[in-house]
N, C-alpha and C positions, 0 to 999 in steps of 0.2 A: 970668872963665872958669875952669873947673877941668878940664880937660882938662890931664894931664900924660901927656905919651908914654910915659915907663917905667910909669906907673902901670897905663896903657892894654894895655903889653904883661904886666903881668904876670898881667892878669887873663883877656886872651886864649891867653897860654901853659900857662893852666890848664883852659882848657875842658874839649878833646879827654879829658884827664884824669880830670875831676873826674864826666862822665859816664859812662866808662870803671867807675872805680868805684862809681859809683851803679848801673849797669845791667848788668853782667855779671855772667856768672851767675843771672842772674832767668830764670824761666819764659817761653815765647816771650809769655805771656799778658799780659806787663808789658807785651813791647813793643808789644805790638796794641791796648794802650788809646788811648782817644782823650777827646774835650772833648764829644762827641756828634757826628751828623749831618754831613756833608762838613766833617770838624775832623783833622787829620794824625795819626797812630799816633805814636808815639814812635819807633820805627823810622825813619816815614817825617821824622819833624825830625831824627833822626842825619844822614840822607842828604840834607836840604835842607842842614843845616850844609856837609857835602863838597863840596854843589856849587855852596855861597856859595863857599868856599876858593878852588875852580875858576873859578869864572865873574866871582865880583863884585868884591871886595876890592882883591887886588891888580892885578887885567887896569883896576880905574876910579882906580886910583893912577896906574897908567903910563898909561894916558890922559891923565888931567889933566897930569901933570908933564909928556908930548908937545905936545900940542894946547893945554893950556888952556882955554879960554871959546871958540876956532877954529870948535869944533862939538860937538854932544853924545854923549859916549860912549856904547857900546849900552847899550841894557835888556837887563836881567838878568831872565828868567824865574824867578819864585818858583814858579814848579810845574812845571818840568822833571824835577826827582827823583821826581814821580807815575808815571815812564812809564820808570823805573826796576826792574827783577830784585827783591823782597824775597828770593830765592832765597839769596843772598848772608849768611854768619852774621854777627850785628853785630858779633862780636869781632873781624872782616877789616873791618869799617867803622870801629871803631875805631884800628885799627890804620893805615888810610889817612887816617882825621880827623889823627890825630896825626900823620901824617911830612908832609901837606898845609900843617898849620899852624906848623908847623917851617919849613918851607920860606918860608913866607911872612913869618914876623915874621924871618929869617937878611932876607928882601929888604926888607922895610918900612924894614931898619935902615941897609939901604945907601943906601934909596932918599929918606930922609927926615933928615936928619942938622940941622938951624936950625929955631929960630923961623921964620925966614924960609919954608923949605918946608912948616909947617905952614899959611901963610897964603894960599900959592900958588889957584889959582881954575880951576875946570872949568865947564863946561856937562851939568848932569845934564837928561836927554831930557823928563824931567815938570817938574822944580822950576826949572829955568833953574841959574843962577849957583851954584857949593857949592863948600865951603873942601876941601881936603885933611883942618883939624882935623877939621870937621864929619864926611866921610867917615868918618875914623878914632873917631870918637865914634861914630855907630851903627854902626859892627862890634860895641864891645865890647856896645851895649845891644842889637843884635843877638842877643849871644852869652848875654846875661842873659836877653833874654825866653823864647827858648825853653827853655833850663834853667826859667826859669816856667813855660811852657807844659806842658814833660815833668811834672813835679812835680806841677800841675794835674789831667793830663791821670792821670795814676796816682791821684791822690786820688779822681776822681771814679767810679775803678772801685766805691769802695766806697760812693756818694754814699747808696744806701737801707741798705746793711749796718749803716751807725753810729746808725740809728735818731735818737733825740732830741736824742743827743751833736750833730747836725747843726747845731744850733742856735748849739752855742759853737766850731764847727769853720769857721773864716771862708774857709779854701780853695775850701767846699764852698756857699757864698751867697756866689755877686757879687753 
């Protein structure tokens, strides 16, 4: 296994951040790129991340470490941030990723302290049976693919501008 908690957290105590700097200050035009066709703005994955913070993470920790395996904690809507204000500037969304995710690893750290509570065991409502580590391992790859997906989803604004380059630009051929 390689799953190490500190490792775990210090890669999630960087997100809020490292997007933060990637993306402020750009043109509204950055944020409105997408992957094509019903594919999320970059915007709108700032605002999925807040309301993973909100709804998923920590609410299916205290779950599991409650109830355990008893009954399966809710689903979490991955499209609820669609029905969401963009009205909102994302410099005040970043600003809430960050004090959200703050908040969250100060409780992760209360709330997870052994080996032993990493091995602890929920009922997730689709997959049956899920570890705690399991949980805390896709947050962070959670927290990576979208940083993908943004990345992605910015590159292919220029997919016909790079002309032939397209060919050695592997972003832009999956």
């Amino acid at each position: 296994m390689n799953f190490q908690m500190n490792e775990a957290i210090q890669l999630l105590e960087r997100t809020p951040k490292t997007l933060e700097v990637f993306l402020e200050g750009l043109s509204d035009s950055w944020h409105q790129c997408n992957e094509g066709y019903e594919t999320w703005t970059v915007y709108e994955v700032v605002v999925h991340l807040i309301e993973a913070e909100k709804t998923n993470w920590i609410p299916r920790l205290r779950f599991i470490l409650q109830e355990g395996e008893h009954k399966p904690f809710p689903a979490f809507d991955r499209f609820s941030h669609l029905n969401q204000s963009n009205a909102v500037p994302i410099s005040e969304r970043f600003k809430e990723f960050q004090q959200l995710r703050k908040e969250n690893l100060n409780t992760l750290r209360s709330l997870v302290q052994s080996e032993a509570d990493l091995e602890r065991t929920g009922a997730h409502p689709a997959f049956g049976v899920v570890k705690v580590r399991e949980l805390l391992s896709a947050w962070v790859v959670h927290d990576l693919t979208h940083i993908a997906q943004i990345v992605r989803s910015m590159a292919k604004r220029y997919d016909t501008d790079v002309g032939p380059w397209k060919e050695y630009l592997g972003i832009l051929n999956d």
